[in-house]
PDB file of N, CA, C and O in Angstrom:
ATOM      1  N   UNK A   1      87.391 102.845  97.509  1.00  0.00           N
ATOM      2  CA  UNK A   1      88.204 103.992  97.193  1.00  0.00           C
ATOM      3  C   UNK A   1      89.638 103.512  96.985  1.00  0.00           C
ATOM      4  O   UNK A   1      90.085 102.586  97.661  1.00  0.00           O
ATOM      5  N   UNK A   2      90.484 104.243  95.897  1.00  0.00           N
ATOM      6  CA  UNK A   2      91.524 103.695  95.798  1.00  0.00           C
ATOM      7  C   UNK A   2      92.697 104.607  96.435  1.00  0.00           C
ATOM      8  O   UNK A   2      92.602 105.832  96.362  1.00  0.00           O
ATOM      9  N   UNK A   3      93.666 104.070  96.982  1.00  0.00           N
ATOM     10  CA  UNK A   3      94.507 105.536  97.572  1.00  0.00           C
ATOM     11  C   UNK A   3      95.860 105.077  97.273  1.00  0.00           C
ATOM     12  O   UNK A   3      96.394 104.107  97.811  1.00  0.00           O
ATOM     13  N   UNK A   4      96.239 105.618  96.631  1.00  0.00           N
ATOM     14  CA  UNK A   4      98.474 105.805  96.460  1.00  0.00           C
ATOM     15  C   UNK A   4      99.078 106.386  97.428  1.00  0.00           C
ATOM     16  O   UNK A   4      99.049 107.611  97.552  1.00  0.00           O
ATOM     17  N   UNK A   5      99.895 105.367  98.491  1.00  0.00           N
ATOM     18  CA  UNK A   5     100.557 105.722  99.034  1.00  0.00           C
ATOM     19  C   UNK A   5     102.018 105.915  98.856  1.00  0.00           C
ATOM     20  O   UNK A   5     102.653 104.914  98.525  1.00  0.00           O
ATOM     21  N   UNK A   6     102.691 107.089  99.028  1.00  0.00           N
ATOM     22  CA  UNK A   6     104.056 107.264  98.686  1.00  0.00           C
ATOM     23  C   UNK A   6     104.976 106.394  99.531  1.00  0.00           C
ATOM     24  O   UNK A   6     104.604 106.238 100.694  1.00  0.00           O
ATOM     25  N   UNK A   7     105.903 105.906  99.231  1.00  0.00           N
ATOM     26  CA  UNK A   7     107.107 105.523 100.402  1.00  0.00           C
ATOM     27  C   UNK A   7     106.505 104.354 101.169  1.00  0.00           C
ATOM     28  O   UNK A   7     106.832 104.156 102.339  1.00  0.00           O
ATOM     29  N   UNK A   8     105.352 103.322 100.329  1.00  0.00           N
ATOM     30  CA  UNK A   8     105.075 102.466 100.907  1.00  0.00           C
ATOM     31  C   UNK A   8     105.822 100.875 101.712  1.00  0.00           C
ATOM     32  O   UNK A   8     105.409 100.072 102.549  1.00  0.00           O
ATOM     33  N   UNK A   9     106.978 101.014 100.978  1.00  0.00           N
ATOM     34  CA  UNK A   9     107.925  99.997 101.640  1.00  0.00           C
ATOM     35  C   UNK A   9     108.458 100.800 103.168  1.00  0.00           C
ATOM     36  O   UNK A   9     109.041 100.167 104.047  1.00  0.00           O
ATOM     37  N   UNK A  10     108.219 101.905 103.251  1.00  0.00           N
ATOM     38  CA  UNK A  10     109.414 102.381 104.111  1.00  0.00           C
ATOM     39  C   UNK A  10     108.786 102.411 106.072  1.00  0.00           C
ATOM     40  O   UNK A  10     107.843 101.733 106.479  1.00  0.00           O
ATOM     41  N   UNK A  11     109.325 103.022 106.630  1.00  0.00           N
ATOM     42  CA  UNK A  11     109.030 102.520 108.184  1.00  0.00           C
ATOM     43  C   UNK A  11     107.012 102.981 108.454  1.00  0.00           C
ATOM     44  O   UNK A  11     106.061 102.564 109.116  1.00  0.00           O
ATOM     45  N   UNK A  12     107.190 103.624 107.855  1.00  0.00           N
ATOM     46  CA  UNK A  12     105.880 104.421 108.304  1.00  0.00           C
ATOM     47  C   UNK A  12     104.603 103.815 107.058  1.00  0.00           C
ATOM     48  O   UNK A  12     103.477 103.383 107.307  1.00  0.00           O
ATOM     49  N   UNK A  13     105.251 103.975 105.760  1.00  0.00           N
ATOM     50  CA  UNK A  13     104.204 103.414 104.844  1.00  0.00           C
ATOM     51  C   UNK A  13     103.943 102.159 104.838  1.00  0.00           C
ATOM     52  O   UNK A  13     102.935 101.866 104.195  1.00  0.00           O
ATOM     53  N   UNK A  14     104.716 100.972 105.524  1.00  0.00           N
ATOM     54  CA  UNK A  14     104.285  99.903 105.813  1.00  0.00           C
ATOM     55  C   UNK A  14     103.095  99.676 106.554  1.00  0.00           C
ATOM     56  O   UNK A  14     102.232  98.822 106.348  1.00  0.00           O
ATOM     57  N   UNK A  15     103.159 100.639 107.540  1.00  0.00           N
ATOM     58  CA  UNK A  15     101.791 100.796 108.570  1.00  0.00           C
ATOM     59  C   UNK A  15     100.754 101.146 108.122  1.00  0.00           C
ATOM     60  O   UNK A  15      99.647 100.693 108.413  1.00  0.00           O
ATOM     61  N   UNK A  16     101.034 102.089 107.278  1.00  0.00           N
ATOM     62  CA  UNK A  16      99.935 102.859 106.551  1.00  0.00           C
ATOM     63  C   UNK A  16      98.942 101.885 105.736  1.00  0.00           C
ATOM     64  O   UNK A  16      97.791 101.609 106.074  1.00  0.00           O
ATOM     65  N   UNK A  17      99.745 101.336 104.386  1.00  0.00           N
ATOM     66  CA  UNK A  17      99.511 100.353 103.840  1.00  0.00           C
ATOM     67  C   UNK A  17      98.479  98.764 104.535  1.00  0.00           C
ATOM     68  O   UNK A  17      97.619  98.037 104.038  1.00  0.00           O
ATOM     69  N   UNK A  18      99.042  98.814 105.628  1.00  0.00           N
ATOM     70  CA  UNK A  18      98.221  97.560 106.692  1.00  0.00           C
ATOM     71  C   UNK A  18      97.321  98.260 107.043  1.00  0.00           C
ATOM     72  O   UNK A  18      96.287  97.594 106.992  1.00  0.00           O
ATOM     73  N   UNK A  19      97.059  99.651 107.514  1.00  0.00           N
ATOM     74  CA  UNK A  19      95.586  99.931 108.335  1.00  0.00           C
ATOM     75  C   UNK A  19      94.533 100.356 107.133  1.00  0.00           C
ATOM     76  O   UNK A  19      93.322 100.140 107.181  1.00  0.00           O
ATOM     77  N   UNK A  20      95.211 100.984 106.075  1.00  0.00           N
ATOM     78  CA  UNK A  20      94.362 101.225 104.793  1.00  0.00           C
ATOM     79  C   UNK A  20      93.620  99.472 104.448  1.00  0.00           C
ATOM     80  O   UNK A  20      92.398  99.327 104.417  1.00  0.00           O
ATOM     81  N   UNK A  21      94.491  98.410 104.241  1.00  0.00           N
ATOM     82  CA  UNK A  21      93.758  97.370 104.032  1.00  0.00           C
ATOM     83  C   UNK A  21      92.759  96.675 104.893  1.00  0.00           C
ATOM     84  O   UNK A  21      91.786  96.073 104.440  1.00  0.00           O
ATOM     85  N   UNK A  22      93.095  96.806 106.355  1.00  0.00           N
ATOM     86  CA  UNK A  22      92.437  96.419 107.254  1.00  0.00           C
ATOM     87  C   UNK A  22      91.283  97.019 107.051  1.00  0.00           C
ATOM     88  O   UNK A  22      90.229  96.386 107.121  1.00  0.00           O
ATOM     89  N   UNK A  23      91.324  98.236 106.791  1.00  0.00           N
ATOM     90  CA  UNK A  23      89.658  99.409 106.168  1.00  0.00           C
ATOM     91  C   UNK A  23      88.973  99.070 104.686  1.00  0.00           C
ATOM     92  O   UNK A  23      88.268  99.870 104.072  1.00  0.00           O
ATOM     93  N   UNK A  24      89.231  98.058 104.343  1.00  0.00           N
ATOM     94  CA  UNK A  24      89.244  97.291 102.834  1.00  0.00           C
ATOM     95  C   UNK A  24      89.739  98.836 101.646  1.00  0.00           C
ATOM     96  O   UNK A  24      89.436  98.868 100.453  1.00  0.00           O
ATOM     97  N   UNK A  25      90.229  99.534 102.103  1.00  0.00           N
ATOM     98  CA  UNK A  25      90.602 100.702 100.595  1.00  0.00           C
ATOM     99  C   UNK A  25      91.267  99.851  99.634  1.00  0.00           C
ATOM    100  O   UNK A  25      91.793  98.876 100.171  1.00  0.00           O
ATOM    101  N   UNK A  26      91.416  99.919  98.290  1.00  0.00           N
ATOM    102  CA  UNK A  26      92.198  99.452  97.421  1.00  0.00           C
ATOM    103  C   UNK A  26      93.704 100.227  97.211  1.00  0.00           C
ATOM    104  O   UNK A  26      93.857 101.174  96.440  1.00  0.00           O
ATOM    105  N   UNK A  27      94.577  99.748  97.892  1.00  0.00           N
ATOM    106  CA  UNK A  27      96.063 100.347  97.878  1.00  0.00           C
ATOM    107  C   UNK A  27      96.941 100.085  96.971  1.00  0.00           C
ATOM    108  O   UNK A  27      97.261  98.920  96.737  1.00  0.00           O
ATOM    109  N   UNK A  28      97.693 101.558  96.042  1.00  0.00           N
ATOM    110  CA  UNK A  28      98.542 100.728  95.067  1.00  0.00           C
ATOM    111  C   UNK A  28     100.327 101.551  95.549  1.00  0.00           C
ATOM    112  O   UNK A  28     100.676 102.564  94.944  1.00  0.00           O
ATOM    113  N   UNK A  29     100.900 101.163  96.238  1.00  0.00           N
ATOM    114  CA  UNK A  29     102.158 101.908  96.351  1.00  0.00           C
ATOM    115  C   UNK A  29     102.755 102.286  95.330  1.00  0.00           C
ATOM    116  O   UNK A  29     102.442 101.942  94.190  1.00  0.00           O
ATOM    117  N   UNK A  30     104.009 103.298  95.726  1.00  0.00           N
ATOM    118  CA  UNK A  30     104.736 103.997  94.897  1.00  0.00           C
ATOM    119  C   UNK A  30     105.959 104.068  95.841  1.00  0.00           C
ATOM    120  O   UNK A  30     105.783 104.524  96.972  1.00  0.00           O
ATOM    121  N   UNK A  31     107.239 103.631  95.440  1.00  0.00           N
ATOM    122  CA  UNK A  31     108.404 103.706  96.579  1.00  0.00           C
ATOM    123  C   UNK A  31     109.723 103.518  95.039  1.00  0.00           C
ATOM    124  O   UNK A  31     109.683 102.925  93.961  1.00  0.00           O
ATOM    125  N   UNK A  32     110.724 104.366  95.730  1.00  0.00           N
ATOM    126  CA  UNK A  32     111.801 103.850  94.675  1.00  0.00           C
ATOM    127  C   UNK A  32     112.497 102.411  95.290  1.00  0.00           C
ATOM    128  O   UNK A  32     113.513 101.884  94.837  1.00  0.00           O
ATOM    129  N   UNK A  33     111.860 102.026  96.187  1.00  0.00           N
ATOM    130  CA  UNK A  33     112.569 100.193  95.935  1.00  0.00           C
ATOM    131  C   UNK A  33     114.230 100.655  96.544  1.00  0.00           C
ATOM    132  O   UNK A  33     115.038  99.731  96.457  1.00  0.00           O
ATOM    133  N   UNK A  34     114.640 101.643  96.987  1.00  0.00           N
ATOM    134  CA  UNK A  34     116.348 102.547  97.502  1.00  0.00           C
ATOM    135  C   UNK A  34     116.819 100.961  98.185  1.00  0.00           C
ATOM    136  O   UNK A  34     117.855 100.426  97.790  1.00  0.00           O
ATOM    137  N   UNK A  35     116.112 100.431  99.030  1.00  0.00           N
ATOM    138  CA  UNK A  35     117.039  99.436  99.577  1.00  0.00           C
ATOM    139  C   UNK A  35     116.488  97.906  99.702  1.00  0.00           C
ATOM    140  O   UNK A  35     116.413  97.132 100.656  1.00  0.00           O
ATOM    141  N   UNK A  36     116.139  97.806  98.334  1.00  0.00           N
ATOM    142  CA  UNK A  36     116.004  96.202  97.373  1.00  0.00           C
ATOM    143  C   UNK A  36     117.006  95.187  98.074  1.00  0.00           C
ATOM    144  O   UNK A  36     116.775  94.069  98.536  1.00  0.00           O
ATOM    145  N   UNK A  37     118.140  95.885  98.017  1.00  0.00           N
ATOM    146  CA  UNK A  37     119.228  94.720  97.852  1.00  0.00           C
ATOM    147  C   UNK A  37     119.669  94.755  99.717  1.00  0.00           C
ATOM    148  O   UNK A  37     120.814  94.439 100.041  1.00  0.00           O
ATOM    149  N   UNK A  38     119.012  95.016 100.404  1.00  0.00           N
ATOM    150  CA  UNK A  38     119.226  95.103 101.943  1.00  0.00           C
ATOM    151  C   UNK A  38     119.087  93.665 102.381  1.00  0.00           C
ATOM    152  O   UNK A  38     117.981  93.149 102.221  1.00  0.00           O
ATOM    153  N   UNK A  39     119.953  93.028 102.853  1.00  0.00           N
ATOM    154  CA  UNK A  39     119.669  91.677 103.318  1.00  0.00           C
ATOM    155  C   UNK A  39     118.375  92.020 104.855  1.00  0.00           C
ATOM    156  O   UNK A  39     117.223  91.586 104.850  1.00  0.00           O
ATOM    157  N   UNK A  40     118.738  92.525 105.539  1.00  0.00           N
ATOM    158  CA  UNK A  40     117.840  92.790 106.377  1.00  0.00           C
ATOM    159  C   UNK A  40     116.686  93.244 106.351  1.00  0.00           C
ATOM    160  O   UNK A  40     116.334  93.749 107.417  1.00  0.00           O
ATOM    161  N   UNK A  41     115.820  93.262 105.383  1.00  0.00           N
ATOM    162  CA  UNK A  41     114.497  94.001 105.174  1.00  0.00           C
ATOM    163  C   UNK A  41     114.095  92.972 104.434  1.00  0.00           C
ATOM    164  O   UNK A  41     114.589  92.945 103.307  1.00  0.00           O
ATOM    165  N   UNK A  42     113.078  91.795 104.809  1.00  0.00           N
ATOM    166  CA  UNK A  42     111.925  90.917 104.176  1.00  0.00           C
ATOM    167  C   UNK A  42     111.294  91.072 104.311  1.00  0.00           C
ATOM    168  O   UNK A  42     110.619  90.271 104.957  1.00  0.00           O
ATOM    169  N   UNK A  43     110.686  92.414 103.821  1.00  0.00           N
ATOM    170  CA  UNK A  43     108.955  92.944 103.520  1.00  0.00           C
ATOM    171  C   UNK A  43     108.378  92.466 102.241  1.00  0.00           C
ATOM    172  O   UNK A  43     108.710  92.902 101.139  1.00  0.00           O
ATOM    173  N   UNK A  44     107.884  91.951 102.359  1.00  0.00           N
ATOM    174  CA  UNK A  44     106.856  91.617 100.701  1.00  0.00           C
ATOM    175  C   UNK A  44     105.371  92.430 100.829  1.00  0.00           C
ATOM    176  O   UNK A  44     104.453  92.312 101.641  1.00  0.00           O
ATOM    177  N   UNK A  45     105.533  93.170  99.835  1.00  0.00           N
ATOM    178  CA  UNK A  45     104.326  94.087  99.639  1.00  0.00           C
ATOM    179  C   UNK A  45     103.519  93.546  98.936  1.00  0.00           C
ATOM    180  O   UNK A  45     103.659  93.047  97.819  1.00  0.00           O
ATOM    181  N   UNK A  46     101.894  93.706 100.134  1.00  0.00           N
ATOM    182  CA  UNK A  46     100.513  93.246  99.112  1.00  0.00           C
ATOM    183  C   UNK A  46      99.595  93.503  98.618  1.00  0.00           C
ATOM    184  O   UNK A  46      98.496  92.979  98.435  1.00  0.00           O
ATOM    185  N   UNK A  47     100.367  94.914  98.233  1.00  0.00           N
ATOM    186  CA  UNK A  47      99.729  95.642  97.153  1.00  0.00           C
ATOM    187  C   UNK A  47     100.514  95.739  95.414  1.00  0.00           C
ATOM    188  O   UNK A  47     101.523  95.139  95.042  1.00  0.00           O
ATOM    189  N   UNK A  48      99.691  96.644  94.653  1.00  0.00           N
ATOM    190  CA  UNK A  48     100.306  96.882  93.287  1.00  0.00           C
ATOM    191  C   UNK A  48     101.241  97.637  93.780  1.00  0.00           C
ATOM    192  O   UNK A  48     101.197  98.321  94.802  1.00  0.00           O
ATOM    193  N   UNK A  49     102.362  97.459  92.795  1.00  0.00           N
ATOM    194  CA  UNK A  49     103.829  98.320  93.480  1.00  0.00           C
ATOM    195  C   UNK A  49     104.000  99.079  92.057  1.00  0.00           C
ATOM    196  O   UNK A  49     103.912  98.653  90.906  1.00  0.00           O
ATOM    197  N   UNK A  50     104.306 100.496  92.633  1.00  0.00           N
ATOM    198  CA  UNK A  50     105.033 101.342  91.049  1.00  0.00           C
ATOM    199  C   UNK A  50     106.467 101.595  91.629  1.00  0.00           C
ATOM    200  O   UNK A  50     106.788 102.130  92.690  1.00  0.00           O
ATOM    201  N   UNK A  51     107.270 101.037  90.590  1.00  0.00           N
ATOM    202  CA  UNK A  51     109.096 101.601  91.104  1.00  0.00           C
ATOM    203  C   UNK A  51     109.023 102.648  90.686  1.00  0.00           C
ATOM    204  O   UNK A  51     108.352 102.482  89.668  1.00  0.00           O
ATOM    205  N   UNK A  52     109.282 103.796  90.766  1.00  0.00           N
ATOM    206  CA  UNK A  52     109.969 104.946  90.331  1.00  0.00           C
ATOM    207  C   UNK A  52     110.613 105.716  91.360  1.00  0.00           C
ATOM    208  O   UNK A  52     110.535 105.330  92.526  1.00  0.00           O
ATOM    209  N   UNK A  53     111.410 107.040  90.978  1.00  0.00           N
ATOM    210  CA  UNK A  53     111.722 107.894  91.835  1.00  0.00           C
ATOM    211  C   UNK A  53     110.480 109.098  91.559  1.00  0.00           C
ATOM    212  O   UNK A  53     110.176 109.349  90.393  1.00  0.00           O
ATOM    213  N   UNK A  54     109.762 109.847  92.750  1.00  0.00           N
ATOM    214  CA  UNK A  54     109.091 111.076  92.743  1.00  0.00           C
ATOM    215  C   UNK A  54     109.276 112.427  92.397  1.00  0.00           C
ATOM    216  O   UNK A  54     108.501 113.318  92.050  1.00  0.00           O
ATOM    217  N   UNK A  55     111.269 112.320  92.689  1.00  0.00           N
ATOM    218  CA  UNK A  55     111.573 113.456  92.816  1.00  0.00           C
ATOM    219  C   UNK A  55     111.542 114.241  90.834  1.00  0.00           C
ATOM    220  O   UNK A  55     111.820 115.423  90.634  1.00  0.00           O
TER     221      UNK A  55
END
């Protein structure tokens, strides 16, 4: 099953994203990427990533 998670970089969709894979689902995020340029945040996402905004 494939599932899009919204806001997958962010505190909560990171988790999400790890227990969905741990369940083998096929995960493709969707996040606007808001804080790319954050020196403090080295998350590398290992899923398909869509940039956009939702709103």
């Amino acid at each position: 099953m494939k599932i899009l998670v919204t806001g997958n970089k962010g505190y909560i969709g990171t988790v999400v994203v790890e227990m969905l894979l741990q369940k083998s689902y096929e995960v493709v995020g969707y996040d606007t990427d808001y804080y790319k340029n954050c020196d403090s945040i080295e998350y590398i996402c290992p899923v398909k990533q869509i940039t956009k905004d939702i709103r």
